[in-house]
C-alpha positions as CSV (number, residue, x, y, z in Angstrom):
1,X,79.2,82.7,123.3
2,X,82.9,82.2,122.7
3,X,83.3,85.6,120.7
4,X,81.4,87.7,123.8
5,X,83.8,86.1,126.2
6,X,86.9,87.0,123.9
7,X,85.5,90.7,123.2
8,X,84.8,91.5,127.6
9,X,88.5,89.8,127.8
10,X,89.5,92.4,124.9
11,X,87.8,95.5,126.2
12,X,88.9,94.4,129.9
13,X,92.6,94.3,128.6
14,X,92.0,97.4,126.9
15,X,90.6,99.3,130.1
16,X,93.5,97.9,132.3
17,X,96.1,99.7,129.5
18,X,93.8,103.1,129.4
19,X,94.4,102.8,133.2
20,X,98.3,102.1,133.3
21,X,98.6,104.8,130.9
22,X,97.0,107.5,132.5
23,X,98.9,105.7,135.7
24,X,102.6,106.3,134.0
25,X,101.3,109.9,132.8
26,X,100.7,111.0,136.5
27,X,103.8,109.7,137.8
28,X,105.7,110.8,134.7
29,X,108.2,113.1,136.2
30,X,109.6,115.9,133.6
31,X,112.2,117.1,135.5
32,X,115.1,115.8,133.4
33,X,113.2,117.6,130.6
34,X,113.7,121.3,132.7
35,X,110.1,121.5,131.6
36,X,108.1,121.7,134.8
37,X,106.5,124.5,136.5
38,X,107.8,128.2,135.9
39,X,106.9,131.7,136.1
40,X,106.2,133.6,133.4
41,X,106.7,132.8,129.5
42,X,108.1,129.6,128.5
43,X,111.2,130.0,126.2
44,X,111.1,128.8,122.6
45,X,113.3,125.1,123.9
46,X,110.2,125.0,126.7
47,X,108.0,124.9,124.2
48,X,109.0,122.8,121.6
49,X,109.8,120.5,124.7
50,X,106.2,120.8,125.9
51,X,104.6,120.5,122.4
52,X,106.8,117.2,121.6
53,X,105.7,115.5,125.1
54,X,102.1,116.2,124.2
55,X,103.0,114.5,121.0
56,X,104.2,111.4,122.8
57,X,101.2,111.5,124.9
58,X,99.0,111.4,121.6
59,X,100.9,108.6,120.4
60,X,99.8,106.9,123.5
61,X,96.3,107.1,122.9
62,X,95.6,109.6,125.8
63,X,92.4,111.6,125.5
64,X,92.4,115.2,124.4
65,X,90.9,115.8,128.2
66,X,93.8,113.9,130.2
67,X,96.5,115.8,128.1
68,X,94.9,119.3,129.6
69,X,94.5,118.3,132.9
70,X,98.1,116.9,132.7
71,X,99.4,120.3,131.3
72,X,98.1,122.3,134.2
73,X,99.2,119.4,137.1
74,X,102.2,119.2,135.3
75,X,103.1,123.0,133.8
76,X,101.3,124.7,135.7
77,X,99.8,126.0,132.6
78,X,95.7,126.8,131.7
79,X,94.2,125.1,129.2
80,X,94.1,127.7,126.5
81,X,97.9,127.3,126.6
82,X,97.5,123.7,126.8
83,X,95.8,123.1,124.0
84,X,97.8,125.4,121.8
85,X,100.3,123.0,122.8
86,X,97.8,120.6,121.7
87,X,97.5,122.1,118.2
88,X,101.1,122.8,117.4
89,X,101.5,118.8,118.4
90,X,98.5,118.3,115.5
91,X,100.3,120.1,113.2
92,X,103.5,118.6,113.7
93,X,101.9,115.2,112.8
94,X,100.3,117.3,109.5
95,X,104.3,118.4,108.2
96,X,105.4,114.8,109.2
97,X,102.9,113.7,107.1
98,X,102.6,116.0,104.3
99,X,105.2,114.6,102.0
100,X,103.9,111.2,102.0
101,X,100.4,112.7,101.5
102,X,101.4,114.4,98.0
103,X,102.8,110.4,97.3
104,X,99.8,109.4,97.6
105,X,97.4,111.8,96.0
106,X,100.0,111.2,92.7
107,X,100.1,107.3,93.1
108,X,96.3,107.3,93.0
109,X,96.0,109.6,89.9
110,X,98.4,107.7,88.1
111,X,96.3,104.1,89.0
112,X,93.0,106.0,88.3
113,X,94.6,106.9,84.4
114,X,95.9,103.5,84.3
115,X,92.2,102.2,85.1
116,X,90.5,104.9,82.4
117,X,92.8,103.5,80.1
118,X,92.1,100.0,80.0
119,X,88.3,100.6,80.4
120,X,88.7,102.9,76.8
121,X,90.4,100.7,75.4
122,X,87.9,98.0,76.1
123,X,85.1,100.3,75.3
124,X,83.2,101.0,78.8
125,X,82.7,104.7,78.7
126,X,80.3,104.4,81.7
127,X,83.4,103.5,83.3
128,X,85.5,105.7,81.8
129,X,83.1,108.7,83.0
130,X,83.4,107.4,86.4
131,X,86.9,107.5,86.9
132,X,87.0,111.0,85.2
133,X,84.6,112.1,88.3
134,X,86.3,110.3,90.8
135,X,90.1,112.5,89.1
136,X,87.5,115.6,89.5
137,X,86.7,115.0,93.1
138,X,90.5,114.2,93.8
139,X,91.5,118.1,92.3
140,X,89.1,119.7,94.0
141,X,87.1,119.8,90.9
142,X,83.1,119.8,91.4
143,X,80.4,119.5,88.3
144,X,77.1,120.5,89.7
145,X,74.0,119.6,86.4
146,X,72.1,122.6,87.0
147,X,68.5,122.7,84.8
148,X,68.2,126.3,83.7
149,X,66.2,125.5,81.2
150,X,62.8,124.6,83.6
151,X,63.1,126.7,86.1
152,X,63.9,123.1,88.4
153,X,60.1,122.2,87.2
154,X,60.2,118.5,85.9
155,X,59.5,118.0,81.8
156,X,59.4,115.6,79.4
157,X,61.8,115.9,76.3
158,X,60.0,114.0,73.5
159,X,62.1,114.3,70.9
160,X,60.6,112.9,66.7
161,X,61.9,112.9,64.1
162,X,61.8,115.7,61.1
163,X,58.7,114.8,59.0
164,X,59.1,115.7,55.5
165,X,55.5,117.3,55.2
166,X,55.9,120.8,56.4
């Protein structure tokens, strides 16, 4: 009972911040920024500009929808050129982010050797097999088992021992 009334008080704080955000997004006056409406192409300082305010408004948690209609109330701009505002903003966060990515990818190869190490050393090769598919995903690295020799039919393999009569 006590957890439903704490999660309506939660999403009922969280609905009043969606609305004062989208509030201080309609009154937010660029201006100061030299931003606002022009005619014709925006200039290179514009757009960089434009593309780092539709960053901020990303960082806000503003929907993908309420950052186009504010581009063309704002810019006076469609929504093609919106959202290539949109996507330059995107990959922004991608360069930002990249560095820290490649930290990450070598930090987890280097625990995942750590990890087939120990579980050779204590003999757990199912383990050890594991990890070596789990480094294979991580490089891009995919091992299909492909039957060629059944045409994908099921068999049986019985295999017997050699018998000395012959």
């Amino acid at each position: 009972m006590q957890r439903d009334e704490n999660r309506s008080k939660k999403e009922a704080k969280k609905k009043e911040d969606v609305e004062t955000i989208k509030s201080v997004v309609a009154k937010y006056d660029l201006n100061d920024l030299n931003i606002n409406k022009s005619n014709g192409k925006a200039t290179s300082l514009v757009s960089y500009k434009r593309t780092t305010e539709v960053v901020k408004l990303i960082l806000r948690g503003i929907r993908y929808t309420d950052i186009m209609e504010y581009c063309e109330a704002h810019w006076g701009i469609k929504r093609r050129q919106a959202s290539i505002y949109y996507k330059k903003a995107l990959e922004s966060f991608s360069d930002q982010f990249s560095e820290e990515r490649e930290y990450e990818i070598d930090k987890h190869a280097i625990m995942l050797q750590d990890l087939y190490r120990q579980s050779y050393k204590s003999g757990d090769l199912n383990l050890c097999r594991l990890l070596l598919q789990d480094v294979a995903k991580m490089k891009g690295i995919v091992v299909d088992r492909v039957d060629v020799t059944s045409g994908g039919e099921s068999f049986v393999f019985n295999y017997q021992t050699p018998s000395d009569k012959a």
